[in-house]
NUVO-352240 format. One record per atom (N, C-alpha, C, O, CB): residue number from 1; atom name; x, y negated, z; residue in three letters. Coordinates in nm, 4 decimals, padded with zeros to 6 digits. Atoms other than C-alpha are relative to their C-alpha. Glycine has a CB too. Layout:
REM residues N
R   num   atome          x          y          z   residu
R   NUM      CA          X          Y          Z      Ala
...
This chain:
REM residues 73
R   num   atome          x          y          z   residu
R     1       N   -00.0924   -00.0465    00.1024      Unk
R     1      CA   -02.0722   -00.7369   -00.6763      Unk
R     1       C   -00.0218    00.1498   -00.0197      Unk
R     1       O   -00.0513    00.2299    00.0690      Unk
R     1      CB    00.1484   -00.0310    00.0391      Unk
R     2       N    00.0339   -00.1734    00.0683      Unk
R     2      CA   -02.1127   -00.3929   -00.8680      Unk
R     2       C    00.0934    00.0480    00.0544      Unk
R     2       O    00.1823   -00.0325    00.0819      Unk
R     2      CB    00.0044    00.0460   -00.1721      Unk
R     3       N   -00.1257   -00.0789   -00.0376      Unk
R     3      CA   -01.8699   -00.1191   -00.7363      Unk
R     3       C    00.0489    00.0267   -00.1210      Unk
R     3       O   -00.0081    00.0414   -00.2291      Unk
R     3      CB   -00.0165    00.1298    00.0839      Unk
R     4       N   -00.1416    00.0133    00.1180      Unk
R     4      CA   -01.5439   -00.1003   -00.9381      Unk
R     4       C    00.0807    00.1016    00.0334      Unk
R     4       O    00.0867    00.1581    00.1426      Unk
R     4      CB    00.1040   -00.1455    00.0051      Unk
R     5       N   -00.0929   -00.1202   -00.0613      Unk
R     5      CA   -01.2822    00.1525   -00.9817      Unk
R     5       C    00.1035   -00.0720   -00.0051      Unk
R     5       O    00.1026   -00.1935   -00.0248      Unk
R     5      CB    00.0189    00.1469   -00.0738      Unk
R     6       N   -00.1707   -00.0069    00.0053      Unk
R     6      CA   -00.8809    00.1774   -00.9696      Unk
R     6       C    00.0175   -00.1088   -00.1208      Unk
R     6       O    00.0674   -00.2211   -00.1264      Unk
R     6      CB    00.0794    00.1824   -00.0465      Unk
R     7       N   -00.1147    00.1156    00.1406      Unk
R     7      CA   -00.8101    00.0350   -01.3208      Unk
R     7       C   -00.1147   -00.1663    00.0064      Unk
R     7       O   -00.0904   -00.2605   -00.0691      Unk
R     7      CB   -00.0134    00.1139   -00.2717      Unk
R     8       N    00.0498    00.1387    00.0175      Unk
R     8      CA   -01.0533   -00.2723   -01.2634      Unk
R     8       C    00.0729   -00.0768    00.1312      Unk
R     8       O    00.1141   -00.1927    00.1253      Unk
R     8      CB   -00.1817   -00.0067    00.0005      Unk
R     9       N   -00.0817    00.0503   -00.1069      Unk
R     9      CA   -00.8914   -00.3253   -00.9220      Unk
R     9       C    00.1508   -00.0319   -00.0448      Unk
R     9       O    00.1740   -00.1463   -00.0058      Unk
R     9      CB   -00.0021    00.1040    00.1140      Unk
R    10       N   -00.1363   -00.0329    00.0166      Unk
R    10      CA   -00.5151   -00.2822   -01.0354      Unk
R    10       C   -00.0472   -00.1240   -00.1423      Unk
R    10       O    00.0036   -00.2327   -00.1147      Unk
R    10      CB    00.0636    00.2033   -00.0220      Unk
R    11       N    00.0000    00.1092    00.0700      Unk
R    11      CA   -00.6258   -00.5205   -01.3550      Unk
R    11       C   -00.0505   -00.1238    00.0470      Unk
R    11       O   -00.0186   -00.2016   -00.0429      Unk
R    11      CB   -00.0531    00.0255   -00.0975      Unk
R    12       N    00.0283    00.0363   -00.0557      Unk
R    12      CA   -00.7791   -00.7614   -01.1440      Unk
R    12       C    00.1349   -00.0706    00.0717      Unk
R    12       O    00.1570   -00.1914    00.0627      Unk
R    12      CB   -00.0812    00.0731    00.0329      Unk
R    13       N   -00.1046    00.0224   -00.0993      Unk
R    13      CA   -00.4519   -00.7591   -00.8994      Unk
R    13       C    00.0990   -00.1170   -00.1009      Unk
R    13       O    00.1464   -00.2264   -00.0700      Unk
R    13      CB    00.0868    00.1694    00.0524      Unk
R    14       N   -00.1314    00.0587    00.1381      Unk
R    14      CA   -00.2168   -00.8644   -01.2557      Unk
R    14       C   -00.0594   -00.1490    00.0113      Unk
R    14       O    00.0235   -00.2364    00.0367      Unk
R    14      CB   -00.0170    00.0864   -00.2189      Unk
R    15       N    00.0258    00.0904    00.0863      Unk
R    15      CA   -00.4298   -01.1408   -01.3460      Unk
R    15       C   -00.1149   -00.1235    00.1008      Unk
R    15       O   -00.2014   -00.2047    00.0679      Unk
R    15      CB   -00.0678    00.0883   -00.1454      Unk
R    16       N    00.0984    00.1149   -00.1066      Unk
R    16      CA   -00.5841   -01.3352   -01.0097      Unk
R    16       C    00.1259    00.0203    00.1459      Unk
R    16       O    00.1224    00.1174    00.2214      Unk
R    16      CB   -00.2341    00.0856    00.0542      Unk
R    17       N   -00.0864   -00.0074   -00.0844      Unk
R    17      CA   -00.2759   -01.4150   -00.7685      Unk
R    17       C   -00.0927   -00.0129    00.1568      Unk
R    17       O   -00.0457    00.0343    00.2603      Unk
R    17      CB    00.1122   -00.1133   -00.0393      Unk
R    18       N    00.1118    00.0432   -00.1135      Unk
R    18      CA   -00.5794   -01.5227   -00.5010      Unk
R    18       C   -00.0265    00.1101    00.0549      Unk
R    18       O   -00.0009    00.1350    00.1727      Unk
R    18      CB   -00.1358   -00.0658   -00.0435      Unk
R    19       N    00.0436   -00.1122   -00.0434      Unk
R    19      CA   -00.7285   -01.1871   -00.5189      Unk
R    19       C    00.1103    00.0936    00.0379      Unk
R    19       O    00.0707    00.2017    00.0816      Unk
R    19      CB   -00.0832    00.0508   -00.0919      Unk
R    20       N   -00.0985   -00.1143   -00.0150      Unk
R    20      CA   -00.3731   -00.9985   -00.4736      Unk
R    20       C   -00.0009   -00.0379    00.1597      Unk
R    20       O   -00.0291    00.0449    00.2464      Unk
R    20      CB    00.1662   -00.0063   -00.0991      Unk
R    21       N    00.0049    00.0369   -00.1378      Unk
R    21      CA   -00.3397   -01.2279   -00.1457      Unk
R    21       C   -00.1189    00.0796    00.1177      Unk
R    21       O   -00.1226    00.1379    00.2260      Unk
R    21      CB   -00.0278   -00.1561   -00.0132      Unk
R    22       N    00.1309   -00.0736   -00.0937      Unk
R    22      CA   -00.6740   -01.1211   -00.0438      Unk
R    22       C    00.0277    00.1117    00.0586      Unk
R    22       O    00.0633    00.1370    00.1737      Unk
R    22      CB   -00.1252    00.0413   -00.0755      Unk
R    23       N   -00.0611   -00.1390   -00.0201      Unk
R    23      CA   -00.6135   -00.7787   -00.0948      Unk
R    23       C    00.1196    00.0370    00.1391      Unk
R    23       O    00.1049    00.1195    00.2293      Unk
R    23      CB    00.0784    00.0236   -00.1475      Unk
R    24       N   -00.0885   -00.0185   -00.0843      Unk
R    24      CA   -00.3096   -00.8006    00.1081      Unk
R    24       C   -00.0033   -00.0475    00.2050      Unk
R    24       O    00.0648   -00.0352    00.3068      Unk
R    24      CB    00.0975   -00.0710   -00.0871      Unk
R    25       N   -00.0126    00.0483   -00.1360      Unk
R    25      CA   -00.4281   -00.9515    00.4012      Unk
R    25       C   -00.1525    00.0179    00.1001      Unk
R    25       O   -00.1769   -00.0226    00.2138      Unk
R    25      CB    00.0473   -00.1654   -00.0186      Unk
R    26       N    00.0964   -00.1062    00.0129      Unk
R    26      CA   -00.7527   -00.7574    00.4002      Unk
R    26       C   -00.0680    00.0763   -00.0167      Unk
R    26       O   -00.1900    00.0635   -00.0071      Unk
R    26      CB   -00.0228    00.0148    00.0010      Unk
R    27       N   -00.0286   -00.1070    00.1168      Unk
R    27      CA   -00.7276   -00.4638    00.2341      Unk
R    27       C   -00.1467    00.0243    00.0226      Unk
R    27       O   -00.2262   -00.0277   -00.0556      Unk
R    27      CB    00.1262    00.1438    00.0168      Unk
R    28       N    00.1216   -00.0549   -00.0479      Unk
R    28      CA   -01.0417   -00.3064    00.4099      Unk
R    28       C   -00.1282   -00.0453   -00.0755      Unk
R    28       O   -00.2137    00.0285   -00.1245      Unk
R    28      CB   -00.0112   -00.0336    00.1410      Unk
R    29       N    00.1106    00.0713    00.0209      Unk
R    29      CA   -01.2771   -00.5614    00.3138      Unk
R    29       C   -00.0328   -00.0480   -00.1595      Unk
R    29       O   -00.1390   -00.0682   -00.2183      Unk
R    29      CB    00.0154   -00.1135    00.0917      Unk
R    30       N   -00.0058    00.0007    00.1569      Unk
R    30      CA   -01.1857   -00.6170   -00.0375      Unk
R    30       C   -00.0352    00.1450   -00.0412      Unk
R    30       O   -00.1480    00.1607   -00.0880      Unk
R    30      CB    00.1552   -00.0452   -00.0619      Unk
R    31       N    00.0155   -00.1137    00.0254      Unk
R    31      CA   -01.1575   -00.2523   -00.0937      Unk
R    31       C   -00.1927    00.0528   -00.0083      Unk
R    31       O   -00.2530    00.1367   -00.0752      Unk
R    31      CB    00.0978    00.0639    00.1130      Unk
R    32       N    00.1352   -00.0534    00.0076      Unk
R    32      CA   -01.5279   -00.2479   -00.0033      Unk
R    32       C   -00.0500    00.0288   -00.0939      Unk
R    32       O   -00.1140    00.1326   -00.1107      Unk
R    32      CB   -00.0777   -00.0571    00.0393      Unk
R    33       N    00.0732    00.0000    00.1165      Unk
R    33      CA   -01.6204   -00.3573   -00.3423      Unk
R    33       C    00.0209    00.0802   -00.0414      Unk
R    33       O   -00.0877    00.1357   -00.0579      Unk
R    33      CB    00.0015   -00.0752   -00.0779      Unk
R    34       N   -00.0160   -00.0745    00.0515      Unk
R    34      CA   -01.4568   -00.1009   -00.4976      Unk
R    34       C   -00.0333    00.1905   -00.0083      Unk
R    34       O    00.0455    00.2520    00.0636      Unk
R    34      CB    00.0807   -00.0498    00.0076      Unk
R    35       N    00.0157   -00.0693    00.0148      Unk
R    35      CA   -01.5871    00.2312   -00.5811      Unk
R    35       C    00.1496    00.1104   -00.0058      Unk
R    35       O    00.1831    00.1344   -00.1218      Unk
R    35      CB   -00.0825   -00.0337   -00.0759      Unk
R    36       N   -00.1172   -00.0736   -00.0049      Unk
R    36      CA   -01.2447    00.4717   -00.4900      Unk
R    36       C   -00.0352    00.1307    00.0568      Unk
R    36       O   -00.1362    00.1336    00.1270      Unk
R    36      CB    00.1063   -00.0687    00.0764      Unk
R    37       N   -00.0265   -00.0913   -00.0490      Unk
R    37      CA   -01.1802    00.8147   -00.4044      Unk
R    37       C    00.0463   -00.0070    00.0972      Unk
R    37       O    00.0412   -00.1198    00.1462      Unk
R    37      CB    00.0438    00.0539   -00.0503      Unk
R    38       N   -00.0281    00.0317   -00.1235      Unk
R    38      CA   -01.0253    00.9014   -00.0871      Unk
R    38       C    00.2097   -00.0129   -00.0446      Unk
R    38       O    00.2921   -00.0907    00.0034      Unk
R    38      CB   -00.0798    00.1473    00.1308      Unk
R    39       N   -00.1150    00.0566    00.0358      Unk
R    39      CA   -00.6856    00.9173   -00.2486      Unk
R    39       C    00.0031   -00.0777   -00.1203      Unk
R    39       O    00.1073   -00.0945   -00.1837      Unk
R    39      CB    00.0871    00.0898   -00.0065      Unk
R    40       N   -00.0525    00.1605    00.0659      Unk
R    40      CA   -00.7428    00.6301   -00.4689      Unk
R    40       C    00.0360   -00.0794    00.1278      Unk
R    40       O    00.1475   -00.1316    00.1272      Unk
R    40      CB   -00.1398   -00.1012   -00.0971      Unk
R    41       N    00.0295    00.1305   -00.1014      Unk
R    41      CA   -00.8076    00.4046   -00.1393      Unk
R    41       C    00.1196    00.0357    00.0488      Unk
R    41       O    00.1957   -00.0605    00.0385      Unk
R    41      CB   -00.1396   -00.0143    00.1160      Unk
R    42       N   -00.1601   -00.0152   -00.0508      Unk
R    42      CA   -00.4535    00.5874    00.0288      Unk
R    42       C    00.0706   -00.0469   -00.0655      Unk
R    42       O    00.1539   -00.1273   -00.0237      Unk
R    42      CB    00.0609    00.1158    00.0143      Unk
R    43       N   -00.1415    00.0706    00.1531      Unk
R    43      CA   -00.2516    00.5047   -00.3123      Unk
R    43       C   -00.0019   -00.1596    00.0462      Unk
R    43       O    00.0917   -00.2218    00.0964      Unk
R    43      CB   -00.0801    00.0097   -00.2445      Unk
R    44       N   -00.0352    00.1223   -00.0273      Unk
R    44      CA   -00.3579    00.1721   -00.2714      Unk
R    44       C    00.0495   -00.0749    00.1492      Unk
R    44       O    00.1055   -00.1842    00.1563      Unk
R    44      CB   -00.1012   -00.0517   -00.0452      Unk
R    45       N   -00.0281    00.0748   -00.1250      Unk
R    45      CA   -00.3104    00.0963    00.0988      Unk
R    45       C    00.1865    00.0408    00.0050      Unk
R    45       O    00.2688   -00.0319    00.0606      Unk
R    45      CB   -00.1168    00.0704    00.1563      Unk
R    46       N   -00.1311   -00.0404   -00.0274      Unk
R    46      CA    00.0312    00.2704    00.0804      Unk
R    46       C    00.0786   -00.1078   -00.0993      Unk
R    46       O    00.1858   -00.1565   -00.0632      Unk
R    46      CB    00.0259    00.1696   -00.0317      Unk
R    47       N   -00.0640    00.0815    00.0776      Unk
R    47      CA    00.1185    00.0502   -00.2125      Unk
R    47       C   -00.0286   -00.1463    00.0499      Unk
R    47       O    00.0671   -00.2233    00.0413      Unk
R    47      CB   -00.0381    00.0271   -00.1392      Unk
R    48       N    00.0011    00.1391   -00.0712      Unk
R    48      CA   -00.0225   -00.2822   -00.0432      Unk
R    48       C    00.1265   -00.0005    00.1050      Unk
R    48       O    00.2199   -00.0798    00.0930      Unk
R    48      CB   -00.1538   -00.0256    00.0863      Unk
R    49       N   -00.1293   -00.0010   -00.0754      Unk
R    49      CA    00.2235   -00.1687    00.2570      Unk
R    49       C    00.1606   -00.0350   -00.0595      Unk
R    49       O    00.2536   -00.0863    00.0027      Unk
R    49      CB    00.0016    00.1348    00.0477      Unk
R    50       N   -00.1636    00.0110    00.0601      Unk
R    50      CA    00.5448   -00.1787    00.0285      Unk
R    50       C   -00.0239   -00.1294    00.0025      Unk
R    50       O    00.0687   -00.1814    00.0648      Unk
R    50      CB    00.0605    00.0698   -00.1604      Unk
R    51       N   -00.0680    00.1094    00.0265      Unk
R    51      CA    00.4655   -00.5465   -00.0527      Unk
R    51       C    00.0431   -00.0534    00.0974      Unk
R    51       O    00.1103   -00.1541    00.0750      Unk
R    51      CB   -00.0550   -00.0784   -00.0613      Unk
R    52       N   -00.0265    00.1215   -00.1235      Unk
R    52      CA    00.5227   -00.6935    00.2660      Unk
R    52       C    00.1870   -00.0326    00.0023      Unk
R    52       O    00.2393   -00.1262    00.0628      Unk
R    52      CB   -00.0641    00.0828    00.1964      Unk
R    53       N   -00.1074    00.0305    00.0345      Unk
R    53      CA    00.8858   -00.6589    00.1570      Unk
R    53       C    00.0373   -00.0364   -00.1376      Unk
R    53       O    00.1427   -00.0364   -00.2012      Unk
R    53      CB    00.0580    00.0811    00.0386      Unk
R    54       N   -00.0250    00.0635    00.1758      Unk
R    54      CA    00.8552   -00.7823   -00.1748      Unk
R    54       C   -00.0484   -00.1396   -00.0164      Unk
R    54       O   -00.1400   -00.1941    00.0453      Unk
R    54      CB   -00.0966    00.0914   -00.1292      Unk
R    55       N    00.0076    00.1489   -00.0207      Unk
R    55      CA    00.8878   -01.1280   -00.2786      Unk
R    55       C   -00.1922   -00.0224   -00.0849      Unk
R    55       O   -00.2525    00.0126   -00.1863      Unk
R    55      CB    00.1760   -00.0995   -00.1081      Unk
R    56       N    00.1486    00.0380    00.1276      Unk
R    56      CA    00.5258   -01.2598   -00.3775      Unk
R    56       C   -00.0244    00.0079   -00.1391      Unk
R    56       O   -00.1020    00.0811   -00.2006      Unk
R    56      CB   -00.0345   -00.1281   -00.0096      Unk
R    57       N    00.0396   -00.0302    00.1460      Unk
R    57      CA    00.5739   -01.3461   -00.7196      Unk
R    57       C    00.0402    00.1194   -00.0771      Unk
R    57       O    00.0617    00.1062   -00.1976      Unk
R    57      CB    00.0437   -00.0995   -00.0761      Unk
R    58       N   -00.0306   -00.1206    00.0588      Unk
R    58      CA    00.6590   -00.9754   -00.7911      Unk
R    58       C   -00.1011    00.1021    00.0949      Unk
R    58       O   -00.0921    00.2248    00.0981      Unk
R    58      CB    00.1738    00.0311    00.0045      Unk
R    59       N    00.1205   -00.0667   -00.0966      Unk
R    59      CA    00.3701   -00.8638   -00.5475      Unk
R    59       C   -00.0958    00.1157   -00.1212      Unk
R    59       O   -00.0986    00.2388   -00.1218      Unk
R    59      CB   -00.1290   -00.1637    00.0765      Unk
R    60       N    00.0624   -00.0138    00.0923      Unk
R    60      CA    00.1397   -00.8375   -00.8571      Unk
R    60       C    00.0917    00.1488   -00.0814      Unk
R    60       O    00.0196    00.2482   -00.0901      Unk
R    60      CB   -00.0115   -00.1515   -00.0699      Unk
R    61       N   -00.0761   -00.0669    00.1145      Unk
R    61      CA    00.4099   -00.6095   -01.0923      Unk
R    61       C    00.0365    00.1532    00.0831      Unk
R    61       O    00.0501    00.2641    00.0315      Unk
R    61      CB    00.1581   -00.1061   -00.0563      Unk
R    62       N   -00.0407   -00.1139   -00.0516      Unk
R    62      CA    00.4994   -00.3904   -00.7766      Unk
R    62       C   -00.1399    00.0895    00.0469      Unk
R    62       O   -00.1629    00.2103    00.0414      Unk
R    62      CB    00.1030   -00.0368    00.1181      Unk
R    63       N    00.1382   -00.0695   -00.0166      Unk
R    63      CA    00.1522   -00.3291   -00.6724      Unk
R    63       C   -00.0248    00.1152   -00.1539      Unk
R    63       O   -00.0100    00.2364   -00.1379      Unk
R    63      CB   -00.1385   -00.1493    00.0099      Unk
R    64       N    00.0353   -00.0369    00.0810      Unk
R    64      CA    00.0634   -00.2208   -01.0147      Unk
R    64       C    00.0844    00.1249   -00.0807      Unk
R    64       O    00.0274    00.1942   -00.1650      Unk
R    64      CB   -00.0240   -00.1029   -00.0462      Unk
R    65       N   -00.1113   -00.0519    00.0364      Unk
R    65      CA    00.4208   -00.0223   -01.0901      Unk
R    65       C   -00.0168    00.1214    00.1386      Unk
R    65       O    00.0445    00.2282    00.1422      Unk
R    65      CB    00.1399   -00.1225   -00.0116      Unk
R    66       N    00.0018   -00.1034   -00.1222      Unk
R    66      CA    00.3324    00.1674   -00.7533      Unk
R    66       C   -00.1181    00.0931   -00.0139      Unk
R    66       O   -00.1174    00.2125    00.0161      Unk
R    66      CB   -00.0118   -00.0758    00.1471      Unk
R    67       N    00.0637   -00.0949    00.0659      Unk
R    67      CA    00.0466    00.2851   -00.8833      Unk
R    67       C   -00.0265    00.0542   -00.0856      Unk
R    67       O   -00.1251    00.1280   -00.0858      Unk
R    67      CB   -00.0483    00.0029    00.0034      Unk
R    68       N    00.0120   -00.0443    00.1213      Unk
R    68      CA    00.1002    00.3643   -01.2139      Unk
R    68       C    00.0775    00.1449    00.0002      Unk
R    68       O    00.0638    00.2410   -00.0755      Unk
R    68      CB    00.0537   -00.1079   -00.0992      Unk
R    69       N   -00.1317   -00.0911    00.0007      Unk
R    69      CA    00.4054    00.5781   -01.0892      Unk
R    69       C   -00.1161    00.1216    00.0766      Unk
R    69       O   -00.1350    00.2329    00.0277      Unk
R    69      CB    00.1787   -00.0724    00.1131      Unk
R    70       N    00.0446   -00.0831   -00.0588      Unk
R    70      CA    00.1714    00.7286   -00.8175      Unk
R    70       C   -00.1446    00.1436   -00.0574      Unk
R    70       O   -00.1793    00.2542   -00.0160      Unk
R    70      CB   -00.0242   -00.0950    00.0970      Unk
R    71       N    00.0600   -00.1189    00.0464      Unk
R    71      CA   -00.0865    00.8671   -01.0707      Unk
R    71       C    00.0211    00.0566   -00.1261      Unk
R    71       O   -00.0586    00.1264   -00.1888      Unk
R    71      CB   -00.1177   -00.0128    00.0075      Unk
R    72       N   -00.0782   -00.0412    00.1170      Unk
R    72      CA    00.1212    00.9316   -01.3460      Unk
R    72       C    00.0543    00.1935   -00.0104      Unk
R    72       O    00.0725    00.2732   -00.1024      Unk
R    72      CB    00.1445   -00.1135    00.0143      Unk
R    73       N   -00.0472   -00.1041   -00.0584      Unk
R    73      CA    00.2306    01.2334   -01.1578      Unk
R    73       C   -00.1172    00.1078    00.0049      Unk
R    73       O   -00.0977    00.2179    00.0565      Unk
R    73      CB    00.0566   -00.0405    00.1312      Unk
């Protein structure tokens, strides 16, 4: 697989509930594919951490709402 950035990862997350699981349950290894900075790859691990209290089918909306907020800024 080609390396990918942030917005193909984060569109990716919306629209493949499989790959959000993945993600979540091995961030590391998924992350490989992706081409990130060093605070892209923090944004996202900090935002995978929040879901573990969020109900699944809002996994997808908070992931994506956590980072929109985080580089909005």
């Amino acid at each position: 697989m080609a390396e990918q950035g942030l917005r193909e990862l984060v569109g990716r997350v919306m629209i493949d509930p499989e790959f959000l699981q993945a993600l979540v349950r091995d961030p590391y290894t998924v992350l490989a594919d992706y081409e990130l900075s060093g605070e892209e790859r923090a944004s996202v691990l900090q935002a995978i951490a929040k879901l573990s209290v969020t109900p699944q089918s809002q996994q997808a909306r908070a992931f994506q709402t956590a980072l929109v907020k985080r580089w909005a800024t």
